[in-house]
mmJSON file of the N, C-alpha and C atoms, coordinates in Angstrom:
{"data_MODEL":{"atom_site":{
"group_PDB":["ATOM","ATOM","ATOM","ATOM","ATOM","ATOM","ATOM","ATOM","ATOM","ATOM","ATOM","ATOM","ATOM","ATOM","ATOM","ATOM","ATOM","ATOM","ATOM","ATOM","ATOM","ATOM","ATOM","ATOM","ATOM","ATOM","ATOM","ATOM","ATOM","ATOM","ATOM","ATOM","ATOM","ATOM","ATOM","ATOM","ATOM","ATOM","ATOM","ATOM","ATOM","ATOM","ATOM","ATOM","ATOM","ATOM","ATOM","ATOM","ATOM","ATOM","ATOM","ATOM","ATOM","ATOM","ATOM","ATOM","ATOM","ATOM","ATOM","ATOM","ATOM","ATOM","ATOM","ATOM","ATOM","ATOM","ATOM","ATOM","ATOM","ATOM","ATOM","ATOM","ATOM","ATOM","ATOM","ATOM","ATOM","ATOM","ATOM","ATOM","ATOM","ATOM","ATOM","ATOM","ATOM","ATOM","ATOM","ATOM","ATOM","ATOM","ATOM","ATOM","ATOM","ATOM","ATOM","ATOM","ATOM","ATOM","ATOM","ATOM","ATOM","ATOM","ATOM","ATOM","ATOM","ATOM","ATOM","ATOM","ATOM","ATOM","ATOM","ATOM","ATOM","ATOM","ATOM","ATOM","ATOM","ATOM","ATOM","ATOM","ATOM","ATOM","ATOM","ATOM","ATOM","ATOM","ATOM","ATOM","ATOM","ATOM","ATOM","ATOM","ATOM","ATOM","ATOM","ATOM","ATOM","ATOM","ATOM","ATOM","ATOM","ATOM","ATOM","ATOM","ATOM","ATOM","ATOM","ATOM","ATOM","ATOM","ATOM","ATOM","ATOM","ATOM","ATOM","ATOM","ATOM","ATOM","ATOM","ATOM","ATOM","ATOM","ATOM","ATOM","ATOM","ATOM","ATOM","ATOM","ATOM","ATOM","ATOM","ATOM","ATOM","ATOM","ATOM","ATOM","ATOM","ATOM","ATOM","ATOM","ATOM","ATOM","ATOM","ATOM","ATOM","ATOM","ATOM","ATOM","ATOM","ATOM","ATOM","ATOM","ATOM","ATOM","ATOM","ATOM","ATOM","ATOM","ATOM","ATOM","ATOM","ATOM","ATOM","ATOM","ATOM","ATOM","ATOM","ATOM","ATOM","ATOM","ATOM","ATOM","ATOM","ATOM","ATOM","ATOM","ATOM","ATOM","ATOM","ATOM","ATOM","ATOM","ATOM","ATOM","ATOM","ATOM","ATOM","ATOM"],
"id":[1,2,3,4,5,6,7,8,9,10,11,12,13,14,15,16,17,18,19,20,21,22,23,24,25,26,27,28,29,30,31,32,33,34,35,36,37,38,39,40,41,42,43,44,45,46,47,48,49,50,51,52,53,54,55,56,57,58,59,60,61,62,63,64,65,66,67,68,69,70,71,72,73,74,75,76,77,78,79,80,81,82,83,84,85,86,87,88,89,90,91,92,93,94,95,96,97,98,99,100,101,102,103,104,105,106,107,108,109,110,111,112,113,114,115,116,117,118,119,120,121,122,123,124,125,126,127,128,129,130,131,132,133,134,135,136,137,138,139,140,141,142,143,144,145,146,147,148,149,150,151,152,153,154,155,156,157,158,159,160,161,162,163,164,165,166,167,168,169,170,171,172,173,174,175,176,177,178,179,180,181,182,183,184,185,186,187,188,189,190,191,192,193,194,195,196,197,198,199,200,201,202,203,204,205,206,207,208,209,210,211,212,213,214,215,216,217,218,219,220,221,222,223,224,225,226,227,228],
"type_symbol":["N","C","C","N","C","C","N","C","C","N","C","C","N","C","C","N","C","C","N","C","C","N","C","C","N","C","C","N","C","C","N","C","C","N","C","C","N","C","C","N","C","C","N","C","C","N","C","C","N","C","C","N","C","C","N","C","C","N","C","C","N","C","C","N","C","C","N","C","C","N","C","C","N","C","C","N","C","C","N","C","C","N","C","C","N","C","C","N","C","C","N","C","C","N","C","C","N","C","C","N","C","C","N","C","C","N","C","C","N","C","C","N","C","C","N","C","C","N","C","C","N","C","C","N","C","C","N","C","C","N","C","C","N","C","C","N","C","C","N","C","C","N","C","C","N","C","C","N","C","C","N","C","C","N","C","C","N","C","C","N","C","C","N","C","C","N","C","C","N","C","C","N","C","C","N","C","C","N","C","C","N","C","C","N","C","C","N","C","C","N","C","C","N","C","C","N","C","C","N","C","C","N","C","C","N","C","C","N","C","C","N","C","C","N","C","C","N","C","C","N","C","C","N","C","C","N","C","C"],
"label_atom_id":["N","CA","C","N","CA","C","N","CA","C","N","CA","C","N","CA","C","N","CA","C","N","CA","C","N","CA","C","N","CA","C","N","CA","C","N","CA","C","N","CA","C","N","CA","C","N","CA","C","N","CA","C","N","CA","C","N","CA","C","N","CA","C","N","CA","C","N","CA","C","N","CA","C","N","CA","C","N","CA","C","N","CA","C","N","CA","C","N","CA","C","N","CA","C","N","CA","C","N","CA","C","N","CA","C","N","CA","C","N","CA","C","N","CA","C","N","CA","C","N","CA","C","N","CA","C","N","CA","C","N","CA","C","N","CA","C","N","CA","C","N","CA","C","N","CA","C","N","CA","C","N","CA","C","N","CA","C","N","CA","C","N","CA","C","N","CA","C","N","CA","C","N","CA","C","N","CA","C","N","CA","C","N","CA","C","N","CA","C","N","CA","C","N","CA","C","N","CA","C","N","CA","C","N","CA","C","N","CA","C","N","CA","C","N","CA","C","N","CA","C","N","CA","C","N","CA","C","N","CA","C","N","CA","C","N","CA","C","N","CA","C","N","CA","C","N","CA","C","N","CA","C","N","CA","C","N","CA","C","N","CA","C","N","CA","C"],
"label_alt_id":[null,null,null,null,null,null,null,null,null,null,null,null,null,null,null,null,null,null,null,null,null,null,null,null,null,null,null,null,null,null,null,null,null,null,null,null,null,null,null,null,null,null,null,null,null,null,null,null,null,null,null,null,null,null,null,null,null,null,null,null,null,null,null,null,null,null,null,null,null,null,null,null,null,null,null,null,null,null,null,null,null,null,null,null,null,null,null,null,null,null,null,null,null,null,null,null,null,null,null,null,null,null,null,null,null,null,null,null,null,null,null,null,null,null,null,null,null,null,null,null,null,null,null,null,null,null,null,null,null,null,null,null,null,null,null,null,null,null,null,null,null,null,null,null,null,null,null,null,null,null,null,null,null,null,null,null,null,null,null,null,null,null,null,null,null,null,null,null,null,null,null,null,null,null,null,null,null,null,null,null,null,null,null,null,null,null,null,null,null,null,null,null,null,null,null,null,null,null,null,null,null,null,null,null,null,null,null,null,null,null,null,null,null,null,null,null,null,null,null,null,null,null,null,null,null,null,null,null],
"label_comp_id":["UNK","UNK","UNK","UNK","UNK","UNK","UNK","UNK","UNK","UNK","UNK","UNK","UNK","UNK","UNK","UNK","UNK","UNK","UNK","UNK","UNK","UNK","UNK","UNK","UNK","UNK","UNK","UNK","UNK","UNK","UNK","UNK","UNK","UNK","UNK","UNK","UNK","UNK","UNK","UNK","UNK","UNK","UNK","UNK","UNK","UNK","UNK","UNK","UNK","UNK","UNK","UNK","UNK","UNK","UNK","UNK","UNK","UNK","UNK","UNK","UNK","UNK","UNK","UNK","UNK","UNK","UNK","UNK","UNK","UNK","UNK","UNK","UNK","UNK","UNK","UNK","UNK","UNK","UNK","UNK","UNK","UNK","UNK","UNK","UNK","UNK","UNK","UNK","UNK","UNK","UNK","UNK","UNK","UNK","UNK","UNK","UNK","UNK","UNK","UNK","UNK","UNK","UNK","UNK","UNK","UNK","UNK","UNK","UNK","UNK","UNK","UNK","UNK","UNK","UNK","UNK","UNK","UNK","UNK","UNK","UNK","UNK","UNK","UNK","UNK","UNK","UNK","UNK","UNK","UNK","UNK","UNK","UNK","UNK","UNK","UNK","UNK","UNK","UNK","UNK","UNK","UNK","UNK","UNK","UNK","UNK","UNK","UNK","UNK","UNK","UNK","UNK","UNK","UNK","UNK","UNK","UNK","UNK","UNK","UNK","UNK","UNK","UNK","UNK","UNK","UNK","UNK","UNK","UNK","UNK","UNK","UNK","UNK","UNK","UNK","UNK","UNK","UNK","UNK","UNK","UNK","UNK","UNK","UNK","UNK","UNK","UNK","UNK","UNK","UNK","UNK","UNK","UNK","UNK","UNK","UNK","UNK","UNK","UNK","UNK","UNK","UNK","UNK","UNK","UNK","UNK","UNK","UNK","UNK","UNK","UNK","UNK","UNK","UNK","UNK","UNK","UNK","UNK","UNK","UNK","UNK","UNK","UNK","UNK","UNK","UNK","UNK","UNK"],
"label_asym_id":["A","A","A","A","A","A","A","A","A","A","A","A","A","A","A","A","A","A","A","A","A","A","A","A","A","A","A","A","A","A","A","A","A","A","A","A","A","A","A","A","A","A","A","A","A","A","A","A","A","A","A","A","A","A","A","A","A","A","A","A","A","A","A","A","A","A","A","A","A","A","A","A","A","A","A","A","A","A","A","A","A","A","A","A","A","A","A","A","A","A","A","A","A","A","A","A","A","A","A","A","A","A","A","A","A","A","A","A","A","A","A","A","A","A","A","A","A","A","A","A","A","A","A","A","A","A","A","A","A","A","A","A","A","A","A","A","A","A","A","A","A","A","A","A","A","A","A","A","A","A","A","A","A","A","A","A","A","A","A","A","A","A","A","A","A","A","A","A","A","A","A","A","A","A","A","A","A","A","A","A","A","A","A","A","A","A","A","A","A","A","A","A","A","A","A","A","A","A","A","A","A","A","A","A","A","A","A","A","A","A","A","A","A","A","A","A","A","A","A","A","A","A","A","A","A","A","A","A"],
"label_entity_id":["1","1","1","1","1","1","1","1","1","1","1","1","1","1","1","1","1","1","1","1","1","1","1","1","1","1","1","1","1","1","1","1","1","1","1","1","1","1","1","1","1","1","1","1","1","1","1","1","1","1","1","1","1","1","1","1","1","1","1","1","1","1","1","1","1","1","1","1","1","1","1","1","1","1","1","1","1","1","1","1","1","1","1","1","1","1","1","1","1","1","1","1","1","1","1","1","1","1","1","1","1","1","1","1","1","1","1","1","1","1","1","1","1","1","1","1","1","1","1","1","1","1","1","1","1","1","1","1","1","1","1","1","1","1","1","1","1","1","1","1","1","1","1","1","1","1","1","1","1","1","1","1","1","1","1","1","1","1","1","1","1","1","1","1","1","1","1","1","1","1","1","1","1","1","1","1","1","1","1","1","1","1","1","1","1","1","1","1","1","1","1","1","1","1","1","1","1","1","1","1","1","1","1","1","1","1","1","1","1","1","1","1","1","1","1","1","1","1","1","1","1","1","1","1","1","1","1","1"],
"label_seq_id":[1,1,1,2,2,2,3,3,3,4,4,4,5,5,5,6,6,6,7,7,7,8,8,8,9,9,9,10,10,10,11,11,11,12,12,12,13,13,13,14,14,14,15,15,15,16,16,16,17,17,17,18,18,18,19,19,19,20,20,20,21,21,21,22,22,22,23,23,23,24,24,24,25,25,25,26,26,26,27,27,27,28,28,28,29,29,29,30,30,30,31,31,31,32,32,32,33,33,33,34,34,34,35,35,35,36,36,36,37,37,37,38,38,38,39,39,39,40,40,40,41,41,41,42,42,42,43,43,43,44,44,44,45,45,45,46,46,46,47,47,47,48,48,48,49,49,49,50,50,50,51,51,51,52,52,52,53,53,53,54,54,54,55,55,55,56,56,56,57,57,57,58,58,58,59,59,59,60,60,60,61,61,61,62,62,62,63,63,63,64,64,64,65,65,65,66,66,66,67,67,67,68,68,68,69,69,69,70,70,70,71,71,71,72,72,72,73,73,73,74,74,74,75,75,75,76,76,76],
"pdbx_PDB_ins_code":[null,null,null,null,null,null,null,null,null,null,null,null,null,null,null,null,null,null,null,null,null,null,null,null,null,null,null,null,null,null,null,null,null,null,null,null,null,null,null,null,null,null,null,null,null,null,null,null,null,null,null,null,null,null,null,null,null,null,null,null,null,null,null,null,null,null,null,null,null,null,null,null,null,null,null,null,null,null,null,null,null,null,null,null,null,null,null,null,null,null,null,null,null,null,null,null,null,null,null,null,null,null,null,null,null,null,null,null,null,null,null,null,null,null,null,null,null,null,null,null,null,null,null,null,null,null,null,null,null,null,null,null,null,null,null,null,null,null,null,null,null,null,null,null,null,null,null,null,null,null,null,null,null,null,null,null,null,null,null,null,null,null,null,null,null,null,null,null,null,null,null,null,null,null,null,null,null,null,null,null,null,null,null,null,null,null,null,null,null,null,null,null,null,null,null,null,null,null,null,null,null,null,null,null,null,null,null,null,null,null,null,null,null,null,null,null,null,null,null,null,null,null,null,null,null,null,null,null],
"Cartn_x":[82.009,80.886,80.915,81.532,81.244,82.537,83.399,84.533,84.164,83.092,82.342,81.267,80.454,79.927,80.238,81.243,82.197,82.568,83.35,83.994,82.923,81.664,80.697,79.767,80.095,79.746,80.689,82.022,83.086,82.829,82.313,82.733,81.538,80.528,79.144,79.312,79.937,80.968,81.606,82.2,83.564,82.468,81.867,80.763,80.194,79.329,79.009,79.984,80.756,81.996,81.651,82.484,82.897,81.94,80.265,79.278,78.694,79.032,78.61,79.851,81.266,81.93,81.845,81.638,81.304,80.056,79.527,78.417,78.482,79.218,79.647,80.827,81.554,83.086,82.423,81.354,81.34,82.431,82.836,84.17,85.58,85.538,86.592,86.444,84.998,84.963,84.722,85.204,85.598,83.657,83.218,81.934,81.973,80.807,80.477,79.535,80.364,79.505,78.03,77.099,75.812,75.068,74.099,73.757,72.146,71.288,69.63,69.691,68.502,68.068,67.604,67.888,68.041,68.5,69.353,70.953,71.909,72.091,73.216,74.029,75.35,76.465,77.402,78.158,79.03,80.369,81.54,82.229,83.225,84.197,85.421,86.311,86.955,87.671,87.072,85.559,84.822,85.261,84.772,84.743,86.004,87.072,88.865,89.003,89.244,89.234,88.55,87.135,86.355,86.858,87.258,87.432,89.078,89.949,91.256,91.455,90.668,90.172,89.904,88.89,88.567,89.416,90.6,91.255,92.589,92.988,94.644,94.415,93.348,93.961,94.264,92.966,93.439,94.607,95.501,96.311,95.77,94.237,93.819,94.226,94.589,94.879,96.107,97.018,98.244,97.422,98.243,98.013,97.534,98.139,97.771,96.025,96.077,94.573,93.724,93.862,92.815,93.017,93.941,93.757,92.543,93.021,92.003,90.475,90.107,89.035,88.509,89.383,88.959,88.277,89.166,88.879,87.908,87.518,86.109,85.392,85.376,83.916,83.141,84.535,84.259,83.173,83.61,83.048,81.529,81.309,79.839,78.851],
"Cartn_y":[98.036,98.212,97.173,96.008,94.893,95.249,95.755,96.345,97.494,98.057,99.472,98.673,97.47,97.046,96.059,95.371,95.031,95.375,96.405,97.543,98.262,98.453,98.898,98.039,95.888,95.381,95.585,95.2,95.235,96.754,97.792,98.968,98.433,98.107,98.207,97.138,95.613,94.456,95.296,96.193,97.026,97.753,98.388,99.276,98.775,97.556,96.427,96.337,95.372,95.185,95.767,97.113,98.14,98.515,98.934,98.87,97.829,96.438,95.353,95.527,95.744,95.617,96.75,98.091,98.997,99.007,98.204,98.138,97.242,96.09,94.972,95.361,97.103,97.531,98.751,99.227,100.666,101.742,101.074,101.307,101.62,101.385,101.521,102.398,103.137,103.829,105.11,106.064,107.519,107.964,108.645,109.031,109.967,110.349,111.368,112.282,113.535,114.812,114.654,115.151,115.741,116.935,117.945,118.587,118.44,118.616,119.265,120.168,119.705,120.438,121.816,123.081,124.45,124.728,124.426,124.91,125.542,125.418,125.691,125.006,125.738,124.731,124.356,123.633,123.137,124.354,124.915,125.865,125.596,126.32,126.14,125.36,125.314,124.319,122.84,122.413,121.284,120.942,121.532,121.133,120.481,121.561,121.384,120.025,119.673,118.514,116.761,117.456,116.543,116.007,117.014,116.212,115.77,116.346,116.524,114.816,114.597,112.573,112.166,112.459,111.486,111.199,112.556,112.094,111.557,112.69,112.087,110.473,109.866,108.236,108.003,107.426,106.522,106.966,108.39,108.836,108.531,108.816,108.74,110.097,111.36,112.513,113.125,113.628,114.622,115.674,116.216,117.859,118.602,118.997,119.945,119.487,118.394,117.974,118.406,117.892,118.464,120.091,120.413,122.001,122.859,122.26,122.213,121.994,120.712,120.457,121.333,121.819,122.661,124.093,124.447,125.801,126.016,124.472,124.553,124.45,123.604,123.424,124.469,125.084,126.943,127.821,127.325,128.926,127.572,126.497,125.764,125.854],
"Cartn_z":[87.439,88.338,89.452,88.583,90.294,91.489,90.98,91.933,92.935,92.454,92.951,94.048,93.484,94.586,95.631,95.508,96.131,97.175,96.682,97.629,98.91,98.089,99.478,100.203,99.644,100.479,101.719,100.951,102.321,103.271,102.681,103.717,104.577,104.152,105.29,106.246,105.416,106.313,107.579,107.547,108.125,109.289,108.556,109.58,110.735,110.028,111.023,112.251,111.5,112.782,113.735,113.45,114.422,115.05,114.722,116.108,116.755,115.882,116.93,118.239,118.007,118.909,119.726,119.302,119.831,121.11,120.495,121.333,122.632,122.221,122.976,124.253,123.591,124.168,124.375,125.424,125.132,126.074,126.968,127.478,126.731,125.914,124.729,123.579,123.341,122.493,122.594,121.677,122.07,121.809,122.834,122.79,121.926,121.094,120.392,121.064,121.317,121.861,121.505,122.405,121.631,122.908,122.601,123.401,122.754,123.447,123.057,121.89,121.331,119.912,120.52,119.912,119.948,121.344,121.869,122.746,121.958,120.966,120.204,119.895,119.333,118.68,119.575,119.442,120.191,119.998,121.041,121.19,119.662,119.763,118.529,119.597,120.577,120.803,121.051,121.408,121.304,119.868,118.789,117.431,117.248,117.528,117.191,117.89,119.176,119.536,119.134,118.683,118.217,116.715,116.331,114.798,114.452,115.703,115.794,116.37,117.243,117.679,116.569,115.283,114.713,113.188,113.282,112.251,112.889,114.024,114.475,115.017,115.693,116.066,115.324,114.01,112.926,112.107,112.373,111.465,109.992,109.6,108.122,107.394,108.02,107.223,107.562,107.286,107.452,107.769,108.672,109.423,108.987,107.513,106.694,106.196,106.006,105.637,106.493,107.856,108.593,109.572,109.066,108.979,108.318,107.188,105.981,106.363,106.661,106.849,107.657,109.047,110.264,109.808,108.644,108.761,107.698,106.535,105.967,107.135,108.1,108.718,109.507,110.206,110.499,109.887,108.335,107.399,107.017,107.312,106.464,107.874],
"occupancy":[1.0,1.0,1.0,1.0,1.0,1.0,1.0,1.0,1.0,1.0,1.0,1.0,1.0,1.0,1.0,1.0,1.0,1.0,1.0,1.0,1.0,1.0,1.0,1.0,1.0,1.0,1.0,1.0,1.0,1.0,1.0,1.0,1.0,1.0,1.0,1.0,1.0,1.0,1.0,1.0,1.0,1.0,1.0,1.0,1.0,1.0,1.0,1.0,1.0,1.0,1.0,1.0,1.0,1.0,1.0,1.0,1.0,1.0,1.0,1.0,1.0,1.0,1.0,1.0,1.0,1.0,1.0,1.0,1.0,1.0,1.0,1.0,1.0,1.0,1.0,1.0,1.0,1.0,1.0,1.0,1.0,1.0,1.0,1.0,1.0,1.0,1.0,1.0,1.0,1.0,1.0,1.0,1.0,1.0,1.0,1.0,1.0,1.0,1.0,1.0,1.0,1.0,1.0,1.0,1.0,1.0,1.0,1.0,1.0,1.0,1.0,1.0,1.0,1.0,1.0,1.0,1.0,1.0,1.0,1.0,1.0,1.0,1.0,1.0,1.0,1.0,1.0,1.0,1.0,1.0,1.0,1.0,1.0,1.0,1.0,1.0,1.0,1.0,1.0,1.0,1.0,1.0,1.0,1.0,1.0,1.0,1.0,1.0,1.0,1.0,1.0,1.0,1.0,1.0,1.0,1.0,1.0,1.0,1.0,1.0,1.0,1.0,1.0,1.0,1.0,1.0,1.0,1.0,1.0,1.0,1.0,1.0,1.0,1.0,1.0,1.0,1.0,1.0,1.0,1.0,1.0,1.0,1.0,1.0,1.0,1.0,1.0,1.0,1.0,1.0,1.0,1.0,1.0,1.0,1.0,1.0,1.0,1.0,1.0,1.0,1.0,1.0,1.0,1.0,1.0,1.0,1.0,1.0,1.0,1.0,1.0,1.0,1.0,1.0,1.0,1.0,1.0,1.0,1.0,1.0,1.0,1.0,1.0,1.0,1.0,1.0,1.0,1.0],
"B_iso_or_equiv":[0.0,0.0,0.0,0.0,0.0,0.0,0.0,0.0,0.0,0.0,0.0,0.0,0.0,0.0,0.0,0.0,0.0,0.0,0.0,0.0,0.0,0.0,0.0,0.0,0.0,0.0,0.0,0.0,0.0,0.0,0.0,0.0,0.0,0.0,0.0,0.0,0.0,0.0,0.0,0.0,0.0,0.0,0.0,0.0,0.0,0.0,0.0,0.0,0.0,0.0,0.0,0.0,0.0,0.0,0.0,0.0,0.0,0.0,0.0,0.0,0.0,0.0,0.0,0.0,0.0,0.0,0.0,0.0,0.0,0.0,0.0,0.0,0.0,0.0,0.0,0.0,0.0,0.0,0.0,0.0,0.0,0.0,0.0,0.0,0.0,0.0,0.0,0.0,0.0,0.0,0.0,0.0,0.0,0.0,0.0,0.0,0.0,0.0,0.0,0.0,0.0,0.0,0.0,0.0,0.0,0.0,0.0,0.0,0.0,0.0,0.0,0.0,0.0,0.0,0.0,0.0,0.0,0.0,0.0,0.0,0.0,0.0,0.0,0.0,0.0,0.0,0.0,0.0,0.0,0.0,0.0,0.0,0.0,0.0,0.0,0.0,0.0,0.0,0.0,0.0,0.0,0.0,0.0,0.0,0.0,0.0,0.0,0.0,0.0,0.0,0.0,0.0,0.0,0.0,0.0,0.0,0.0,0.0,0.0,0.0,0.0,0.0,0.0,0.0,0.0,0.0,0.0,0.0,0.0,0.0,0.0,0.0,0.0,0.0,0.0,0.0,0.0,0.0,0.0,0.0,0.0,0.0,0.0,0.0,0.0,0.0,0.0,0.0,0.0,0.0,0.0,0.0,0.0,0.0,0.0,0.0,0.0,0.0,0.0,0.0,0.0,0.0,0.0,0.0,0.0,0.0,0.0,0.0,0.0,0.0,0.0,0.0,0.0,0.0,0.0,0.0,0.0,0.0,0.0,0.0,0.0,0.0,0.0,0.0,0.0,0.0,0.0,0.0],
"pdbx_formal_charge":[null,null,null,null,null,null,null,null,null,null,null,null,null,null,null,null,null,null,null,null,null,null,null,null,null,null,null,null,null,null,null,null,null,null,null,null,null,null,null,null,null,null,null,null,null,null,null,null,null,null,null,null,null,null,null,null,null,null,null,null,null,null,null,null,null,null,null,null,null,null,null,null,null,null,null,null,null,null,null,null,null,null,null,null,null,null,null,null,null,null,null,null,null,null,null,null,null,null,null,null,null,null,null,null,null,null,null,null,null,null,null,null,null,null,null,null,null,null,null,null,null,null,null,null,null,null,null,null,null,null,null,null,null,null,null,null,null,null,null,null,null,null,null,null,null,null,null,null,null,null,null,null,null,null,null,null,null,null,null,null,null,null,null,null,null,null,null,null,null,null,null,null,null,null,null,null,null,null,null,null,null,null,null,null,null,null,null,null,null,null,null,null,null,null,null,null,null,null,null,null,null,null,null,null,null,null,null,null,null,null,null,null,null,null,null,null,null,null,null,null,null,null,null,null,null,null,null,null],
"auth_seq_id":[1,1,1,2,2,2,3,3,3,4,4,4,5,5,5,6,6,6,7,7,7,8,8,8,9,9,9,10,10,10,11,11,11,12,12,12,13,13,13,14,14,14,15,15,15,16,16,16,17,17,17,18,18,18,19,19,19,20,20,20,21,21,21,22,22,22,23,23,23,24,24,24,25,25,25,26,26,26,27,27,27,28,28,28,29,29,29,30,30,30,31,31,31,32,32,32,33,33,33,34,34,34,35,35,35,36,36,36,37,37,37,38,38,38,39,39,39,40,40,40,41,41,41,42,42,42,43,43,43,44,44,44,45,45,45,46,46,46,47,47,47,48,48,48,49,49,49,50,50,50,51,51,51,52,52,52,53,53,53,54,54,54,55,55,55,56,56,56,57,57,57,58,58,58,59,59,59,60,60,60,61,61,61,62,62,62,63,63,63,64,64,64,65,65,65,66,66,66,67,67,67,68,68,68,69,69,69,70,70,70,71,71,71,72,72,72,73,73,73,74,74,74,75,75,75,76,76,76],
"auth_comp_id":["UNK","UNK","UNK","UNK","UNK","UNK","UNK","UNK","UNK","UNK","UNK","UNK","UNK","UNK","UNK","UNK","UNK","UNK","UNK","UNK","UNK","UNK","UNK","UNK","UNK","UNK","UNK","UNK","UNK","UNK","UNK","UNK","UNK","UNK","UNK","UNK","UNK","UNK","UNK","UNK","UNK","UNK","UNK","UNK","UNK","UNK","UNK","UNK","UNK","UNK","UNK","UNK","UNK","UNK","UNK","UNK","UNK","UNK","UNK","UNK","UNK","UNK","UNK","UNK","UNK","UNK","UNK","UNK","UNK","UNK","UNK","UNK","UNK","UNK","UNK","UNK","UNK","UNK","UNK","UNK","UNK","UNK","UNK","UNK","UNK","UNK","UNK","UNK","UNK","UNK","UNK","UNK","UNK","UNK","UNK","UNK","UNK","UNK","UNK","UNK","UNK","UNK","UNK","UNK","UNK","UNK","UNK","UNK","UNK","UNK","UNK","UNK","UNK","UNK","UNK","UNK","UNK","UNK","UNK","UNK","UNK","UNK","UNK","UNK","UNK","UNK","UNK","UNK","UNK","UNK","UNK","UNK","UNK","UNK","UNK","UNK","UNK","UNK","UNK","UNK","UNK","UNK","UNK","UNK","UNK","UNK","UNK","UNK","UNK","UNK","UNK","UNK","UNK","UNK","UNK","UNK","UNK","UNK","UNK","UNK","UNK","UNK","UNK","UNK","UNK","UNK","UNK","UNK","UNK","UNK","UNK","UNK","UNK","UNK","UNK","UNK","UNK","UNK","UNK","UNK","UNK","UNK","UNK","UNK","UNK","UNK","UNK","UNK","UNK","UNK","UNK","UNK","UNK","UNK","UNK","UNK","UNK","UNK","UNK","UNK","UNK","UNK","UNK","UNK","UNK","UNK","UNK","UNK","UNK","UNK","UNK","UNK","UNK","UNK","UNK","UNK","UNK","UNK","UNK","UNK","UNK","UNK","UNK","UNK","UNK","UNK","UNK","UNK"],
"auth_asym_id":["A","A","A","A","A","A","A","A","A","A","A","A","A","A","A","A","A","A","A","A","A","A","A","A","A","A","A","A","A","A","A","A","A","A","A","A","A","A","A","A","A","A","A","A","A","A","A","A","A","A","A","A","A","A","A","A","A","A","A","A","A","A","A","A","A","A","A","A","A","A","A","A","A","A","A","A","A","A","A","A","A","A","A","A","A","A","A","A","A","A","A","A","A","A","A","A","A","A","A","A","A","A","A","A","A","A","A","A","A","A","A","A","A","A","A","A","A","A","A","A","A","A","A","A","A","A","A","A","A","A","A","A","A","A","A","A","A","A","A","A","A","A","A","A","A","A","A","A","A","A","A","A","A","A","A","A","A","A","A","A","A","A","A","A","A","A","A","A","A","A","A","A","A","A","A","A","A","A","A","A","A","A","A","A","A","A","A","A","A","A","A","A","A","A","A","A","A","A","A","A","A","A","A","A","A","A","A","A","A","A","A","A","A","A","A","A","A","A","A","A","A","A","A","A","A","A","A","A"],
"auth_atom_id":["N","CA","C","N","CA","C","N","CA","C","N","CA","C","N","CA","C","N","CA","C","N","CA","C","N","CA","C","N","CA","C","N","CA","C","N","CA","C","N","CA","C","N","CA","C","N","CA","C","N","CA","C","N","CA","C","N","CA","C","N","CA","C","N","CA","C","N","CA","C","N","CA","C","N","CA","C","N","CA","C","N","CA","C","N","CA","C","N","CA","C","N","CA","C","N","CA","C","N","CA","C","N","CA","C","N","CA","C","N","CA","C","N","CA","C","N","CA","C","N","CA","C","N","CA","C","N","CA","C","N","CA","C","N","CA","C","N","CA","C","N","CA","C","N","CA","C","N","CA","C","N","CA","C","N","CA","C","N","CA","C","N","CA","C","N","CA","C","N","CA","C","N","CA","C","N","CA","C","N","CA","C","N","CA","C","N","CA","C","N","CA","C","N","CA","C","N","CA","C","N","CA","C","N","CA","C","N","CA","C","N","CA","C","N","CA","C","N","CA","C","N","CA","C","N","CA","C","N","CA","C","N","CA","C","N","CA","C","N","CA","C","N","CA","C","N","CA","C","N","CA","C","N","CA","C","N","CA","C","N","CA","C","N","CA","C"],
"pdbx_PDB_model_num":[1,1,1,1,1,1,1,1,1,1,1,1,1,1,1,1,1,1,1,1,1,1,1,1,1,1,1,1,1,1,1,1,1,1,1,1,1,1,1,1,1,1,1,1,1,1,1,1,1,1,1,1,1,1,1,1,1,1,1,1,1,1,1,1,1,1,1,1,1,1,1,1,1,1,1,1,1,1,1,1,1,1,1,1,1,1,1,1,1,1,1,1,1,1,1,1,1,1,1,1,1,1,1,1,1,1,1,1,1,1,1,1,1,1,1,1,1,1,1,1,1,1,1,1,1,1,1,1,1,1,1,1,1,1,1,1,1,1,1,1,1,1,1,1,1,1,1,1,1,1,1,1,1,1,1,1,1,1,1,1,1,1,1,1,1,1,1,1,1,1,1,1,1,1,1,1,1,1,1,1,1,1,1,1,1,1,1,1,1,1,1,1,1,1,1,1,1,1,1,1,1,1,1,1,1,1,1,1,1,1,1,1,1,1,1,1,1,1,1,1,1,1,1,1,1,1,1,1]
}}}
């Protein structure tokens, strides 16, 4: 259990970071789309791109993974 909480001091440590600097660098950070509440959804190539940025920089998933993910988020 203390490895479990540990682990999610460091992630929220990590979180931090990244929007104090974010905030400090907003020139440097990839904006996140948004439109007005009841406009609608954002298109299928917005989505594809959007989530195609947030896995290909960090290279956190292989292709096939976020294929995957793409074509759950389609059908939810």
């Amino acid at each position: 259990m203390l490895e479990l909480e540990e682990h999610r001091r460091r992630m929220i440590a990590e979180v931090s970071a990244f929007i104090t600097w974010g905030l400090a660098n907003p020139d440097k950070v990839r904006p996140i789309p948004r439109k007005r509440i009841g406009t609608g959804g954002f298109s299928r190539t917005m989505q594809y791109l959007f989530w195609r940025g947030v896995f290909g920089t960090a290279d956190v998933a292989n292709r096939d993974l976020l294929r995957r993910f793409l074509r759950w988020a389609r059908l939810g």
